[in-house]
C-alpha positions as CSV (number, residue, x, y, z in Angstrom):
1,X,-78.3,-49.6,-51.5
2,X,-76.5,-46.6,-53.3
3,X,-73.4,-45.9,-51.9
4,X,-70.9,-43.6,-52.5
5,X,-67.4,-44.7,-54.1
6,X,-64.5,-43.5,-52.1
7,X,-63.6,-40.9,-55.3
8,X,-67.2,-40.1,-55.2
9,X,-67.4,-39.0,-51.5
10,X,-63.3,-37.2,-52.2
11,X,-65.1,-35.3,-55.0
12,X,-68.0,-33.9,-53.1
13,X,-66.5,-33.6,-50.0
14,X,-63.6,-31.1,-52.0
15,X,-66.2,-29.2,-53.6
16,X,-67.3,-28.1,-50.0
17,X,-64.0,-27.6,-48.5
18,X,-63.4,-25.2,-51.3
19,X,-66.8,-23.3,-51.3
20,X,-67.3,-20.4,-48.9
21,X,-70.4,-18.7,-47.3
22,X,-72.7,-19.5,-44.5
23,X,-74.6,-22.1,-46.6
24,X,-71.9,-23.7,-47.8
25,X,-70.4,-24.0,-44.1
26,X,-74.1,-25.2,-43.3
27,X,-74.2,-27.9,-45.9
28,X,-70.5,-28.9,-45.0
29,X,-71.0,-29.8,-41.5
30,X,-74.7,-31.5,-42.7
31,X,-72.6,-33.4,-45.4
32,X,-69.9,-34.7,-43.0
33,X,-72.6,-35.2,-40.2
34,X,-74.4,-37.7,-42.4
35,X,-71.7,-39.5,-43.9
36,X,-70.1,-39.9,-40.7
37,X,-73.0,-41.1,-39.1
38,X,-75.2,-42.3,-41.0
39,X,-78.1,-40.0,-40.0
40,X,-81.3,-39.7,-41.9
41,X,-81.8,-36.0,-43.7
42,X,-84.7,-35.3,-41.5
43,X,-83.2,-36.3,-38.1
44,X,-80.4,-34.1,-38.9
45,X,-82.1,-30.9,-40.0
46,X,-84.2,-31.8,-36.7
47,X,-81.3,-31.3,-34.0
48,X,-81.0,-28.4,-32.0
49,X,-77.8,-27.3,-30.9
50,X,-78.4,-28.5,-27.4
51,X,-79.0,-32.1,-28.9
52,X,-75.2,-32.0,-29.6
53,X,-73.0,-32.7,-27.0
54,X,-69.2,-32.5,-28.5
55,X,-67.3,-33.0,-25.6
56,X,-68.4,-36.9,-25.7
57,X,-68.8,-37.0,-29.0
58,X,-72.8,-37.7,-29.2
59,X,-75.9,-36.9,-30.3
60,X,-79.4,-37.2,-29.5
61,X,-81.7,-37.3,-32.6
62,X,-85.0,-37.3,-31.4
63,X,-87.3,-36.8,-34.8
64,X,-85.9,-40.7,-35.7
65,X,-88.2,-42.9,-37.7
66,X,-91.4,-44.3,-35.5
67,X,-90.7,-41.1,-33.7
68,X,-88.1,-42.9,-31.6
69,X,-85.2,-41.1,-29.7
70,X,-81.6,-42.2,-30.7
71,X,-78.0,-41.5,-28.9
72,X,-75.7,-40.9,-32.5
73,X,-72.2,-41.3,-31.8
74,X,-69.6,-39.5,-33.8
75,X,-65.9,-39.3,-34.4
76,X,-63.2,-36.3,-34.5
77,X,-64.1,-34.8,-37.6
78,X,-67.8,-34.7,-37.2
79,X,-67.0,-33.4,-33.8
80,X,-64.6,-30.3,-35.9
81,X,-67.2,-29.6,-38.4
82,X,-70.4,-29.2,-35.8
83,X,-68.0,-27.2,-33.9
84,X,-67.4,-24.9,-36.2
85,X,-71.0,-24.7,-37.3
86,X,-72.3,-23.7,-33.7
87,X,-69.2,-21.0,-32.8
88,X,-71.0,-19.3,-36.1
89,X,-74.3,-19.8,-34.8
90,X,-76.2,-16.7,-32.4
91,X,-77.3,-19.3,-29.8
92,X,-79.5,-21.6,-29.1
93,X,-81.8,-23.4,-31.8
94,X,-81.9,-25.3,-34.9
95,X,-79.0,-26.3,-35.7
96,X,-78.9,-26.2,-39.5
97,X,-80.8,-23.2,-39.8
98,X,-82.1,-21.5,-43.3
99,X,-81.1,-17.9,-43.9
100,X,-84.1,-16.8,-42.0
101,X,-82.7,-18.5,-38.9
102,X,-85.7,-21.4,-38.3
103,X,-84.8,-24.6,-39.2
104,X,-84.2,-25.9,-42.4
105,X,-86.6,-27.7,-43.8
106,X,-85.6,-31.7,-45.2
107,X,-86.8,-30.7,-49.0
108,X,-84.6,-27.4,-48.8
109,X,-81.8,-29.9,-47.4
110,X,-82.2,-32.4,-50.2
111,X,-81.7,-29.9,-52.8
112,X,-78.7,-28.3,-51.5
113,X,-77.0,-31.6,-50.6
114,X,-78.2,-32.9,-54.1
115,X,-76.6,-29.8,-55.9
116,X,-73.4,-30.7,-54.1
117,X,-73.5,-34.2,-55.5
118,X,-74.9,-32.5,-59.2
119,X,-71.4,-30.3,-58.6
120,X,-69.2,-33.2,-58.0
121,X,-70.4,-35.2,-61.0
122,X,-72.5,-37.7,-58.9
123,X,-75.5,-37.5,-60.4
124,X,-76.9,-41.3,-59.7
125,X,-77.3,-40.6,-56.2
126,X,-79.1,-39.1,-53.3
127,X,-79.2,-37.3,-49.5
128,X,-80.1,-40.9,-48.9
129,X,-76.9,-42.5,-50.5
130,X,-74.9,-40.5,-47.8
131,X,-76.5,-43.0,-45.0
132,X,-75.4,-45.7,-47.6
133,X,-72.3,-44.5,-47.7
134,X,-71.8,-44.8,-44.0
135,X,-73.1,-48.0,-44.0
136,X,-71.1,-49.7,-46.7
137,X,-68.1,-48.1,-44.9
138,X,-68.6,-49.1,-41.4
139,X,-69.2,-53.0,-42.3
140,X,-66.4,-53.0,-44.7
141,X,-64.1,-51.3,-41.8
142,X,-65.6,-53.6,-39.2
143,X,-67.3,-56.8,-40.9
144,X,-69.6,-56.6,-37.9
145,X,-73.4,-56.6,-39.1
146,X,-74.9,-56.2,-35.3
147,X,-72.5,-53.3,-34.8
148,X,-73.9,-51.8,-38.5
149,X,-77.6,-52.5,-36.9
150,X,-77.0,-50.4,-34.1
151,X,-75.5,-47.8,-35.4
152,X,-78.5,-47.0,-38.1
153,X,-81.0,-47.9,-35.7
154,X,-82.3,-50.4,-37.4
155,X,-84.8,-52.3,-35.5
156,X,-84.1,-55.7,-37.4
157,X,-80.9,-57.5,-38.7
158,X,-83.0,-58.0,-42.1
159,X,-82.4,-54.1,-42.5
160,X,-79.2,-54.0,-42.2
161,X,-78.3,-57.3,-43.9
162,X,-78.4,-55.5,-47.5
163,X,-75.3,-53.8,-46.9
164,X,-73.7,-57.5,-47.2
165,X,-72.5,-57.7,-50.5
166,X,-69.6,-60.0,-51.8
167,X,-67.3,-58.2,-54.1
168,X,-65.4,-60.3,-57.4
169,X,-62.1,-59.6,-55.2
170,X,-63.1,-60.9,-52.1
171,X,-64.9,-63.9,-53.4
172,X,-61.0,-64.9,-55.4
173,X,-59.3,-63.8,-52.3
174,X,-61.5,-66.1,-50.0
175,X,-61.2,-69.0,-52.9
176,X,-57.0,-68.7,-53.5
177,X,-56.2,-69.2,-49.8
């Protein structure tokens, strides 16, 4: 899997902090919803604002793959960035909504967030690498595969079990003890 380097994700993540406008708040809190959970681009343009609920810090993405239903947790900065995003919105709804108001649609999302990569100088990778991303960094934070499993929804362990790579560093680490 493509993941992100953590310069990579400082660069785009920048670009959006510094960027201003409704669709650039939009694609922020899309951005930092996906790389801090690990959501597919189509379950997130999917939510409605009542499928978030901030005060316990989930949310319930029901267009999931195999049209499953699936409780996302998050953490604080998700929680400040979709927070933000909805005191901006009118009301109920989409949540990431296109100018028009109706939901944005998961091509229209791909090119924005893949613009914001083009921007950053992260050209090799995708909406998809953001779920990477996520991956890559929960395992490495947690070294807990099943943990991983659950929180991508994967269905089987042989999903999940290309995220384990052995780095050059850890492999000499391992062998000098």
């Amino acid at each position: 899997p493509k993941a992100l380097s953590d310069e990579q994700v400082a660069r785009v993540v920048g670009m959006l902090h510094a960027a201003t406008g409704t669709a650039a708040a939009r694609d922020r809190a899309m951005v930092t919803l996906m790389l801090g959970t690990g959501i597919r681009i189509g379950s997130a343009v999917a939510l409605d604002v009542g499928d978030v609920d901030l005060a316990n810090g989930v949310i319930t993405a029901r267009c999931v793959k195999r049209d499953r239903v699936q409780r996302v947790f998050f953490g604080p900065n998700v929680r400040g960035q979709i927070a933000r995003l909805i005191a901006t919105l009118p009301g109920p709804g989409p949540l990431f909504r296109a100018p028009n108001g109706q939901q944005l649609t998961v091509r229209h999302a791909c090119r924005r967030i893949t613009a914001w990569l083009d921007r950053a100088g992260v050209h090799d990778a995708s909406p998809h690498s953001l779920r990477h991303t996520f991956a890559t960094r929960l395992l490495t934070r947690t070294k807990d595969l099943l943990l991983v499993q659950r929180a991508l929804g994967h269905r089987s362990i042989a999903s999940t079990a290309v995220y384990l790579t052995v780095s050059d560093d850890r492999l000499r680490d391992a062998v000098a003890q």
